[in-house]
NUPA-530697 format. One record per residue: residue number from 1; residue in three letters; x, y, z of N, C-alpha, C in turn. Coordinates in Angstrom, 3 decimals. Layout:
N
+-----+-----+----------+----------+----------+----------+----------+----------+----------+----------+----------+
|   i |  aa |     n_px |     n_py |     n_pz |    ca_px |    ca_py |    ca_pz |     c_px |     c_py |     c_pz |
+-----+-----+----------+----------+----------+----------+----------+----------+----------+----------+----------+
| NUM | ala |        X |        Y |        Z |        X |        Y |        Z |        X |        Y |        Z |
...
+-----+-----+----------+----------+----------+----------+----------+----------+----------+----------+----------+
% end
This chain:
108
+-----+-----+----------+----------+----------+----------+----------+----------+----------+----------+----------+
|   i |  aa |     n_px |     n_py |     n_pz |    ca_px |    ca_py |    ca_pz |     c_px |     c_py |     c_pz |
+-----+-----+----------+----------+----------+----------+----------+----------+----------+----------+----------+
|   1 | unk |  100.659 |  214.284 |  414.671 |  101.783 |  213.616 |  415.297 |  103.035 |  213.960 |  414.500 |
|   2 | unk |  104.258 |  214.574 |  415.396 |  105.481 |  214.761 |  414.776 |  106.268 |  213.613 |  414.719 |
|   3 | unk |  107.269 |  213.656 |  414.341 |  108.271 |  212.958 |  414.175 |  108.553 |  212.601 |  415.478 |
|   4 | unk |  108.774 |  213.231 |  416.650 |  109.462 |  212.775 |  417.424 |  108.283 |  212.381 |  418.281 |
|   5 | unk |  107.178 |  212.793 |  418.360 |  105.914 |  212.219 |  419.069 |  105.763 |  210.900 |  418.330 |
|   6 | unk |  106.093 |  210.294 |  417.312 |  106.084 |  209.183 |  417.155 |  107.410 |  208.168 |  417.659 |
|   7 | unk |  108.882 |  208.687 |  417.435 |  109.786 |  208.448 |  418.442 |  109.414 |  207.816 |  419.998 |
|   8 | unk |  108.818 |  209.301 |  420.395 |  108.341 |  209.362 |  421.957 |  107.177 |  208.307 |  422.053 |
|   9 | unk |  106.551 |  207.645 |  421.553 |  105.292 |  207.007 |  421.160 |  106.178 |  205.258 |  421.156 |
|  10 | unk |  106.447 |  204.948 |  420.326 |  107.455 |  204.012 |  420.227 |  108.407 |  203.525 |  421.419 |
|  11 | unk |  109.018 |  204.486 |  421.630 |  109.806 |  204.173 |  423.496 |  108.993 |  204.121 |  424.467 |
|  12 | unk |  107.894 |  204.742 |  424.421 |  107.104 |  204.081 |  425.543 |  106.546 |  203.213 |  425.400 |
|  13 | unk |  105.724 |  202.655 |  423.781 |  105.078 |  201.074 |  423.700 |  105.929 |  200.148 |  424.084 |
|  14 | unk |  107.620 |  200.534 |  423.756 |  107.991 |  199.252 |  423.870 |  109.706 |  199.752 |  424.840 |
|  15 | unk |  109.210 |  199.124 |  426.284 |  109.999 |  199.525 |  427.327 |  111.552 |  199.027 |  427.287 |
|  16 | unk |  111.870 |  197.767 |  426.442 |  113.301 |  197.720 |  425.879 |  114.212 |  198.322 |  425.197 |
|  17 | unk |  113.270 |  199.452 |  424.131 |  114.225 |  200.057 |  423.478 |  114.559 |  201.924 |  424.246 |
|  18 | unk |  115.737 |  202.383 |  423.955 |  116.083 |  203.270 |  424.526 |  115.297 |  204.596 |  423.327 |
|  19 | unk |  114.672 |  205.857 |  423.719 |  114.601 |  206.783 |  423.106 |  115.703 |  206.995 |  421.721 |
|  20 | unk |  117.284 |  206.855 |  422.314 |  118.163 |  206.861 |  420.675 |  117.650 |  205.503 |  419.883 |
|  21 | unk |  117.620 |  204.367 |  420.396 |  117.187 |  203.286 |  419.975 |  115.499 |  203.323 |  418.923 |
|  22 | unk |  114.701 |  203.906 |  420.018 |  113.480 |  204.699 |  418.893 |  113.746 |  205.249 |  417.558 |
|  23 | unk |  114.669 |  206.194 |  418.298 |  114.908 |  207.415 |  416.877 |  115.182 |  206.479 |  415.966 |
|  24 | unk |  116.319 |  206.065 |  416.090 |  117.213 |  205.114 |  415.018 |  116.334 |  204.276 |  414.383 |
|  25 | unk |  114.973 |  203.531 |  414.821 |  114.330 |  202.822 |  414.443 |  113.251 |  203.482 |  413.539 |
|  26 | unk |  112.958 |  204.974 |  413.635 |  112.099 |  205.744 |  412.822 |  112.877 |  206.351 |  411.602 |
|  27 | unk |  114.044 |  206.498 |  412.145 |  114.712 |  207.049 |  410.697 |  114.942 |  206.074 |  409.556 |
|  28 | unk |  115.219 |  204.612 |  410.093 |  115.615 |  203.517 |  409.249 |  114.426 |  203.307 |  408.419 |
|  29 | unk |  113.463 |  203.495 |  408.966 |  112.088 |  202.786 |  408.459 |  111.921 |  204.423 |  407.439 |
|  30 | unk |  111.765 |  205.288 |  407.652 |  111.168 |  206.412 |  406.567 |  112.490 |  206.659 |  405.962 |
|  31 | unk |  113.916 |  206.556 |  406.029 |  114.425 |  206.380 |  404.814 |  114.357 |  205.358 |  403.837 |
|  32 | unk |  114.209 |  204.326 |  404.244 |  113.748 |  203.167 |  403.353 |  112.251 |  203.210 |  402.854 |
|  33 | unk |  111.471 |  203.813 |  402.888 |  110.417 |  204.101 |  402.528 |  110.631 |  205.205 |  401.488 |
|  34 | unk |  112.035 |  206.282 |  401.870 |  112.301 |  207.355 |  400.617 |  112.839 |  207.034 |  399.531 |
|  35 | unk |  114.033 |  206.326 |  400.088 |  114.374 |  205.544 |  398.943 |  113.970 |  204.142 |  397.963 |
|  36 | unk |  112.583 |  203.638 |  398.345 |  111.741 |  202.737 |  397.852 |  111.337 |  204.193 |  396.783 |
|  37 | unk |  110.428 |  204.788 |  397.116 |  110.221 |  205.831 |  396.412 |  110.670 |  206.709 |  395.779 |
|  38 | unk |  111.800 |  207.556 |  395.811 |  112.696 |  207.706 |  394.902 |  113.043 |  206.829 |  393.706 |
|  39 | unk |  113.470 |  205.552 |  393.757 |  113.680 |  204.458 |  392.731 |  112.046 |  204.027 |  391.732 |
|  40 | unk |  111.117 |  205.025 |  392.225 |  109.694 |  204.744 |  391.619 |  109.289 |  203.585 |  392.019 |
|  41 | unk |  109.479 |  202.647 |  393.269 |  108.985 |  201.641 |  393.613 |  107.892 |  201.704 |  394.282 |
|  42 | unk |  106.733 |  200.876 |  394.492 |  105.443 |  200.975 |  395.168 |  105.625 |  200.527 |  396.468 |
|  43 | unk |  105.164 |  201.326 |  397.681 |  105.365 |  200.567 |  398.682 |  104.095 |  200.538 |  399.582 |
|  44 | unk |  103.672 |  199.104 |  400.114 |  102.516 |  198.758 |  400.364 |  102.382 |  197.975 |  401.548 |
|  45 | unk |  101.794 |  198.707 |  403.065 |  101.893 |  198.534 |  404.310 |  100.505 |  198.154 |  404.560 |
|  46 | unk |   99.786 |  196.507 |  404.575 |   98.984 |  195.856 |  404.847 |   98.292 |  196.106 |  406.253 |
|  47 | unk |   96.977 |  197.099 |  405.751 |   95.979 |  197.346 |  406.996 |   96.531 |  199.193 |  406.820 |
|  48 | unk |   97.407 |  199.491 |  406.239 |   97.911 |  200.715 |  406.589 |   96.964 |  201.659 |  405.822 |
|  49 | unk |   98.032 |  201.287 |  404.651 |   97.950 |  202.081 |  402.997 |   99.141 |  201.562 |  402.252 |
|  50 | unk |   99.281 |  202.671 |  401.129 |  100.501 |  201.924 |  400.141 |  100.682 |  203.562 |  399.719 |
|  51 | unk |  102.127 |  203.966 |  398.803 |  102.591 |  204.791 |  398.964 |  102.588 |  204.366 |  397.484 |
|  52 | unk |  102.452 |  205.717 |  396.359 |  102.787 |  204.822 |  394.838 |  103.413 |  206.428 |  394.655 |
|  53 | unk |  104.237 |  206.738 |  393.314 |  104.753 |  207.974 |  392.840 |  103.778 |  207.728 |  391.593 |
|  54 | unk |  102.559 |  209.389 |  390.940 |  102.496 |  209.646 |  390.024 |  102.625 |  210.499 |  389.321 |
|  55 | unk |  103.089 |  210.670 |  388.092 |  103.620 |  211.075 |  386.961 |  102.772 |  212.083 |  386.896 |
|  56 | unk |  103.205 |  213.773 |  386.840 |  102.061 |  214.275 |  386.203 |  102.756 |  215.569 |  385.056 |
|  57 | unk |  102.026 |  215.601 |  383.730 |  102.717 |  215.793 |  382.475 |  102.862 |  217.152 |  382.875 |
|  58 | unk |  103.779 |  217.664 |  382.326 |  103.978 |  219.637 |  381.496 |  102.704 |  219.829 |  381.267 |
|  59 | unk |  102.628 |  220.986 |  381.841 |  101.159 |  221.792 |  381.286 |  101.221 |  223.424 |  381.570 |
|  60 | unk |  100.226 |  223.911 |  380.546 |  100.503 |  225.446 |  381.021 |   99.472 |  226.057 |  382.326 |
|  61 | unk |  100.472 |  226.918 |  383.341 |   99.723 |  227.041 |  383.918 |   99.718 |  229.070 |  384.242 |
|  62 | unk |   98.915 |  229.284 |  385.310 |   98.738 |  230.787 |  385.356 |   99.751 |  231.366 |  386.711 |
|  63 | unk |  100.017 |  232.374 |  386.521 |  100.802 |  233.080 |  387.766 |   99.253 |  233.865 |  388.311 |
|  64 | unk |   99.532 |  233.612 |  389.676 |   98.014 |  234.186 |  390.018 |   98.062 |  235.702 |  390.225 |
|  65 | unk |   99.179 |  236.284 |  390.609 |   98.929 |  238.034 |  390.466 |   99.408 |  238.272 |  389.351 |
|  66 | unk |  100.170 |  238.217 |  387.826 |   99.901 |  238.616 |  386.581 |   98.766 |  238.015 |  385.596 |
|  67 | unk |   98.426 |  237.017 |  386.079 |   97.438 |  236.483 |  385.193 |   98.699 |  235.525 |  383.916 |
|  68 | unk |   99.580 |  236.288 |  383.595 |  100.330 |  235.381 |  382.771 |  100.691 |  234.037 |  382.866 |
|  69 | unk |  100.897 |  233.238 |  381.478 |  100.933 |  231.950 |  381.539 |  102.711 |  231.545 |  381.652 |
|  70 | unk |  102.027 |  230.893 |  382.261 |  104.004 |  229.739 |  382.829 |  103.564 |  228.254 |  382.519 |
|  71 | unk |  104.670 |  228.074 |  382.268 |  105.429 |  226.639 |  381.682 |  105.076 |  225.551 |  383.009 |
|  72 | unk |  104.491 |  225.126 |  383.349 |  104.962 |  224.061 |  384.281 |  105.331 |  223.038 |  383.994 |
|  73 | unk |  107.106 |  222.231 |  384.436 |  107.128 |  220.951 |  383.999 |  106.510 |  219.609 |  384.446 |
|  74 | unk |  107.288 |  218.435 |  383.893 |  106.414 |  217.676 |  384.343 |  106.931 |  217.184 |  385.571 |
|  75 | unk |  106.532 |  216.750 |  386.519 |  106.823 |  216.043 |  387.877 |  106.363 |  214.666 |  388.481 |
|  76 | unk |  106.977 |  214.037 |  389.279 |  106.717 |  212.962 |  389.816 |  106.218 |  213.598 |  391.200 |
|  77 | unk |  104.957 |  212.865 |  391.821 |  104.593 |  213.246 |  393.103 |  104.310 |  212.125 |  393.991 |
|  78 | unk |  104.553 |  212.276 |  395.137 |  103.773 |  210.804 |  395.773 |  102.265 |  211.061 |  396.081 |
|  79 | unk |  101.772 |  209.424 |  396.126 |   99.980 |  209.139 |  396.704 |  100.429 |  208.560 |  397.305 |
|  80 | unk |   99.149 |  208.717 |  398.560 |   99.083 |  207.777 |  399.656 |   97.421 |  207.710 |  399.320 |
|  81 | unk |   97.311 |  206.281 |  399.423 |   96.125 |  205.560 |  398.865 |   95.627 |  204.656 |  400.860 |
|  82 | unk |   95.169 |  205.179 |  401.554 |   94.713 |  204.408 |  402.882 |   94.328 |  202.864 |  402.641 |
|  83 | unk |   94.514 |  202.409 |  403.568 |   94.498 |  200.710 |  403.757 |   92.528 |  200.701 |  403.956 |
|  84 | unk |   92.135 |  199.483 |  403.553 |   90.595 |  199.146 |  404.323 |   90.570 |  199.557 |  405.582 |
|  85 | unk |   91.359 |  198.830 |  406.751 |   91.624 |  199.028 |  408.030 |   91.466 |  200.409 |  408.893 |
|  86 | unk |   92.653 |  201.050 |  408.183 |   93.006 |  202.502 |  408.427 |   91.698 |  203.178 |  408.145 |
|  87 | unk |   90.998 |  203.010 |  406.850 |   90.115 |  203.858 |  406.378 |   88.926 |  203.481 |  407.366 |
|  88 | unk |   88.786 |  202.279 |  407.548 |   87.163 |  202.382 |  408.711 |   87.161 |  202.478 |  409.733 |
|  89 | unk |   88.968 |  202.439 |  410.496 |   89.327 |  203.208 |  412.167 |   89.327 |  204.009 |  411.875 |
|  90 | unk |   89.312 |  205.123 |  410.987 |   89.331 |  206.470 |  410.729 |   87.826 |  207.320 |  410.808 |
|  91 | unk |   87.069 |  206.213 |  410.138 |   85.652 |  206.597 |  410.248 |   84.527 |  206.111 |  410.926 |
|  92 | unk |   85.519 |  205.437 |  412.015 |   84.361 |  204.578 |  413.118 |   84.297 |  205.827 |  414.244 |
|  93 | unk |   82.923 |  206.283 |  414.453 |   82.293 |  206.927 |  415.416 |   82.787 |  206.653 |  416.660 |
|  94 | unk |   83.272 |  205.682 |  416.934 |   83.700 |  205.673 |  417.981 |   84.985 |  206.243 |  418.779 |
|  95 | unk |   85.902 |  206.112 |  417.389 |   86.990 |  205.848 |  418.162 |   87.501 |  207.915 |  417.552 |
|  96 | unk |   86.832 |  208.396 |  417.372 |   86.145 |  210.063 |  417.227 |   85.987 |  210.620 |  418.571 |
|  97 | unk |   84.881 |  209.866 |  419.285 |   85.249 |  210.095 |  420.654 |   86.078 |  210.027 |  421.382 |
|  98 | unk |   87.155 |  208.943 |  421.345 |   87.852 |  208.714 |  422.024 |   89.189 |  210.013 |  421.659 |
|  99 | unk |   89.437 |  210.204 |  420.408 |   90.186 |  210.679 |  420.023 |   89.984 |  212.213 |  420.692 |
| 100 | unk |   88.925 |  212.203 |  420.462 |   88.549 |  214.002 |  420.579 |   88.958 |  213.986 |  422.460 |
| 101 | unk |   88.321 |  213.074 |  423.177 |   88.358 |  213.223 |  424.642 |   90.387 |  213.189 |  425.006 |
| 102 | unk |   91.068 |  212.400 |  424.255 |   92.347 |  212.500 |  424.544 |   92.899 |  214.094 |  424.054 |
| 103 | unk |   92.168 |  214.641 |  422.678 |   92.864 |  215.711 |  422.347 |   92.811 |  216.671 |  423.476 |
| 104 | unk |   91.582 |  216.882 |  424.266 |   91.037 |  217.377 |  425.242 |   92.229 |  217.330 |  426.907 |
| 105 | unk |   92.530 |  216.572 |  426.939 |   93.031 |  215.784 |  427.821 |   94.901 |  216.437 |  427.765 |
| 106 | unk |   95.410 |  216.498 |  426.510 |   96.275 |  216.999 |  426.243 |   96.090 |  218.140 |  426.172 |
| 107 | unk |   95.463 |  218.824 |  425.942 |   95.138 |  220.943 |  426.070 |   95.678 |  221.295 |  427.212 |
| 108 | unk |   95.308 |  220.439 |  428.405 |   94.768 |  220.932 |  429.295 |   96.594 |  220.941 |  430.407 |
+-----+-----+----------+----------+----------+----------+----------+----------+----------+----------+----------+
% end
């Protein structure tokens, strides 16, 4: 799902708001989610998942066509850690089928 298939997803669940009205409502929500994260804050969407930044140190690493060693610094990265919820709709057999018969459905 893109960005705007979630847009497009959104204006049709909910028949009051206008497509710009969508957008506007997806951008507000994942910039505030960037900038929670940026500031190193944890952010944690009940049934979802939670979003945390970790730290990972300088280390040496290899260039893969010289073989020579490079410097890598250290960086902040984000995790996404899945909710209970998310994680057993994800792995319920069922809803596999369902998924697969819609992907099907859209090919076509």
């Amino acid at each position: 799902m893109t960005r705007s298939d979630l847009i497009e997803e959104l204006a049709a669940r909910f028949h009051q708001l206008t497509q710009r009205d969508a957008e506007q409502a997806v951008k507000t929500i994942l910039e505030a989610i960037e900038d929670s994260l940026v500031r190193g804050q944890r952010i944690e969407i009940r049934g979802f998942g939670s979003f945390t930044i970790t730290h990972r140190q300088p280390r040496l690493g290899r260039n893969p066509r010289s073989g020579e060693a490079v410097q890598v610094p250290a960086k902040r990265v984000t995790h996404f850690k899945p909710g209970k919820a998310l994680r057993e709709s994800v792995d319920d057999p069922s809803n596999i089928l369902t998924s697969t018969a819609s992907l099907k459905n859209n090919d076509e």
